[in-house]
N, C-alpha and C positions, 0 to 999 in steps of 0.2 A: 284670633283665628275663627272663622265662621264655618256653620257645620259643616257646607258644603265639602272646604277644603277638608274635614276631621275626616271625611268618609274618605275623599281622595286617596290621603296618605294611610287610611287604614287597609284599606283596596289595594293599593300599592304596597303595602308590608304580606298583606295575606298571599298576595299574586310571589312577590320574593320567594315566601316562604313554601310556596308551594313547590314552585319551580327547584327550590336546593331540593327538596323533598327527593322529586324526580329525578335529579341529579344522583344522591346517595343510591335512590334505587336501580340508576341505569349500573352507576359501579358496582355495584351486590351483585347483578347479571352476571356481570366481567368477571366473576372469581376465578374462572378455572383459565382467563388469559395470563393473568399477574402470578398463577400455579406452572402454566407451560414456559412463563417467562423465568422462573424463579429456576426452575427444575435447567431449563438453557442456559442460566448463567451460570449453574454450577458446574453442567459439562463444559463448559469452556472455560472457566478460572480452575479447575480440578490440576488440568498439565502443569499451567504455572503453580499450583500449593506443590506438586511430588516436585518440580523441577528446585524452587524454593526449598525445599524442604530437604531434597539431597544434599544440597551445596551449604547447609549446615551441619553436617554431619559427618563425622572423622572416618577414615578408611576401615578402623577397626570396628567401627558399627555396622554391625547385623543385623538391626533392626527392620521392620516394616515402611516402606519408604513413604507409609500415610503416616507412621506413628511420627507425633513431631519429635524433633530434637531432645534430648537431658543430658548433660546441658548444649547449649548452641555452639560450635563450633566453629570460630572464625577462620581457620590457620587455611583454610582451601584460599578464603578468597586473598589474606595476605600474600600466600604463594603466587597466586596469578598477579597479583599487583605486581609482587618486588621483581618478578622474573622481567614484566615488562615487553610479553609477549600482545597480551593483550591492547594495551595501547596499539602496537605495531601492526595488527590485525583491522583493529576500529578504524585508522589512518587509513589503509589502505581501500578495505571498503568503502570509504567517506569517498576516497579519491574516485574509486572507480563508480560507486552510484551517481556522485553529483556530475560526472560527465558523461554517463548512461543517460542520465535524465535530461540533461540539456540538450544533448542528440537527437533523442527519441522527440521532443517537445519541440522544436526547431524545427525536425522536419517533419512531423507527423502532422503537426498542425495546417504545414504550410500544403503539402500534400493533398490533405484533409479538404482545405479550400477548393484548392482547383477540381478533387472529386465532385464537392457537395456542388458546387455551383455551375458546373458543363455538363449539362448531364445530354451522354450520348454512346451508341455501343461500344466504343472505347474505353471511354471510362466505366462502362458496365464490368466491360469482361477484365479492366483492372483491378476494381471491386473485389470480382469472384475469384482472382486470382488471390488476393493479398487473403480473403476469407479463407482460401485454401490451404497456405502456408498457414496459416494458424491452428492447423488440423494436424499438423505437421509435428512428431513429437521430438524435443532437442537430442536427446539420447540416443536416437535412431538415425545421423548423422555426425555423428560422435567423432566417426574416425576418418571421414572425407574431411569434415571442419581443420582437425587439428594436423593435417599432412599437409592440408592448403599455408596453413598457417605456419606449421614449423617450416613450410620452404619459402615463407618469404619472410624467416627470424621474428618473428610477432609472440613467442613466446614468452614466457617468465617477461610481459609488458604490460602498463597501462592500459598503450592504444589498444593493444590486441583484444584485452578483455574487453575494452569498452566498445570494440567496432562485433564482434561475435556476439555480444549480448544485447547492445542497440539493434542488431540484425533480425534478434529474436523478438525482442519487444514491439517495436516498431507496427508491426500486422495488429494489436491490438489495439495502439494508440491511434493507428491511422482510424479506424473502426470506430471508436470512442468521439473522436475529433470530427468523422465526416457525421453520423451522425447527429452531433450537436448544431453542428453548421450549419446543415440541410433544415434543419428548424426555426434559423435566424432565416426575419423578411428578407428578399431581395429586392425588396425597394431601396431597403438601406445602400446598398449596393450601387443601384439605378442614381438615386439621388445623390450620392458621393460623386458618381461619373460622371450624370450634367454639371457639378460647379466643377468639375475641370481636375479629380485625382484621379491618381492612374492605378492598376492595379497593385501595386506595393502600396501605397498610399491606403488604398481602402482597406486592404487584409491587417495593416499594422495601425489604423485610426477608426477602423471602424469593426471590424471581426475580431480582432483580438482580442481588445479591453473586454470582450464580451466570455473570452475563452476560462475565465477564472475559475469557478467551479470544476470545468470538467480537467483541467490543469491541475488544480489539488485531488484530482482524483486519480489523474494517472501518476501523479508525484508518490502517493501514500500508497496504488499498486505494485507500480513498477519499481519503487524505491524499495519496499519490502523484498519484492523478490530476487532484483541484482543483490543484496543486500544478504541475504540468506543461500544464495547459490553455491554449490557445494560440489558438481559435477566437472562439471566446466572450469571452474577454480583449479581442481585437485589435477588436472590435466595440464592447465596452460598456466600455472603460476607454484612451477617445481624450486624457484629458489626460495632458502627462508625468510630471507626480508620481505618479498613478496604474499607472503601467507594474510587472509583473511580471515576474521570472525570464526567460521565454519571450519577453516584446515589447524587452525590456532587449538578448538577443539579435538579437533581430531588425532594432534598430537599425545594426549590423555590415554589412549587405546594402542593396545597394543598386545603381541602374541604372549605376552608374559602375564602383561596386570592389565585393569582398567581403571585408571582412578578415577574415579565416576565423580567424587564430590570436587572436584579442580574443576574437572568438564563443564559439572553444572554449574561453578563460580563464574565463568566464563562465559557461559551462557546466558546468564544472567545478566552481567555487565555488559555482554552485548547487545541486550533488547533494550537499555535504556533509554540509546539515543533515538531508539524507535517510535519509543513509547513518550517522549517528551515529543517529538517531531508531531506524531500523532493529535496530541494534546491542543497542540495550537495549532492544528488545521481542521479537526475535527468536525468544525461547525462547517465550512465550507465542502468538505466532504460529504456531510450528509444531503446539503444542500445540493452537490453537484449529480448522488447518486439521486434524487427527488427528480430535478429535472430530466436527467436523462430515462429516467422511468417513464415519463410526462412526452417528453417530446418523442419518443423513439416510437 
């Protein structure tokens, strides 16, 4: 090796080492992010350790609902298993979010299309319309919803739950959907139309394939929240095979006792299928919240 090169790679190691140097130093900077980030995760993991933490612990414990368990207690959650309520609950929610979610997605998307891409006072003042229903709060229609409903027998139903809560969801997704749209070229669009497709043709080969992200975003919103609904339920789904997650809970309470660690066993097996769903979408969620920061 001749000197020239010795000095190259010497130059080259000292420039490395410099640069990690500046690196350690920019993160030494950062201390007090990685302290607001530390100090955030513990108010938010905090509900699940008390929620965890009741649902280990026997009726006749008095303790402090931070103190953990001595010893751990399993009998809550084998009660909630052997009764078999909870299955009957998770089913039902299963049912009614994944055809919330296919409603809301089907047409919010398609919706979304025709807003993002005709833009004229019409579809302005449809815009302002749909933004206005979302100001709109569920509880405050409470009892027009369920008189509409109990007179055309939609009660203690599926549909009924799933067309009342698509109803509500929907102003979001339309929202979420036209803004992402409104960001895709429309050349794509222009270019689809001279080789000869027609509007179905371009929203389902050429708009769609693109809707991924913001699709895992309204799946992992909107699934949470039909999913955890609790209001709406407790009204329009009075028989007991019908009961959800939420009213399966709320069975535990009552004018006499409350068994608080059943509740929380229950609670607990309810968020799992949330928390695995979550799991494997995650990465596409953050992706889809990134872009719509970006494009909006």
């Amino acid at each position: 090796m001749s000197l020239t090169d010795k000095l190259k790679k010497e130059k080259v190691g000292v420039t490395a080492t410099s640069e990690h140097i500046e690196k350690m130093e920019f993160r030494a900077k950062d201390w007090w992010k990685y302290l607001i980030s530390l100090c955030l995760l513990i108010i938010y993991l905090f509900p699940f350790y008390i929620i965890i933490n009741v649902s280990l612990k026997s009726f006749q414990d008095t303790t402090s609902r931070i103190q953990f368990p001595s010893p751990i207690y399993w009998e809550n959650f084998n009660k909630v298993i052997s009764s078999g309520e909870i299955f009957t609950g998770i089913r039902n929610c299963l049912i009614i979010t994944v055809f919330v979610l296919l409603v809301e997605i089907v047409l919010g998307c398609m919706a979304a299309y025709g807003l993002a891409r005709n833009q004229s006072k019409l579809n302005e003042v449809v815009r302002s319309l749909i933004m206005s229903v979302m100001m709109i709060t569920p509880l405050t229609i409470l009892v027009g919803v369920y008189s509409t409903m109990s007179n055309i027998h939609a009660t203690s139903t599926y549909w009924g739950m799933v067309l009342v809560l698509s109803a509500f969801g929907l102003p979001l997704v339309i929202f979420l959907y036209t803004n992402f749209i409104a960001s895709i070229p429309v050349a794509l669009d222009e270019a689809a139309a001279i080789d000869g497709a027609s509007n179905l043709q371009i929203f389902f080969k050429i708009i769609l394939p693109q809707l991924k992200t913001v699709t895992v975003t309204v799946i992992i919103l909107q699934g949470v929240s039909v999913w955890n609904e609790y209001t709406y339920a407790y009204y329009f789904l009075q028989k007991t095979e019908m009961r959800t997650i939420t009213l399966v809970i709320k069975t535990f309470f009552s004018a006499v006792s409350n068994d608080y660690g059943s509740a929380a066993a229950t609670a607990v097996i309810g968020m799992l299928p949330l928390i695995v769903v979550y799991l494997f979408l995650q990465k596409y969620f953050i992706q889809g919240q990134v872009d719509s920061a970006i494009k909006s």
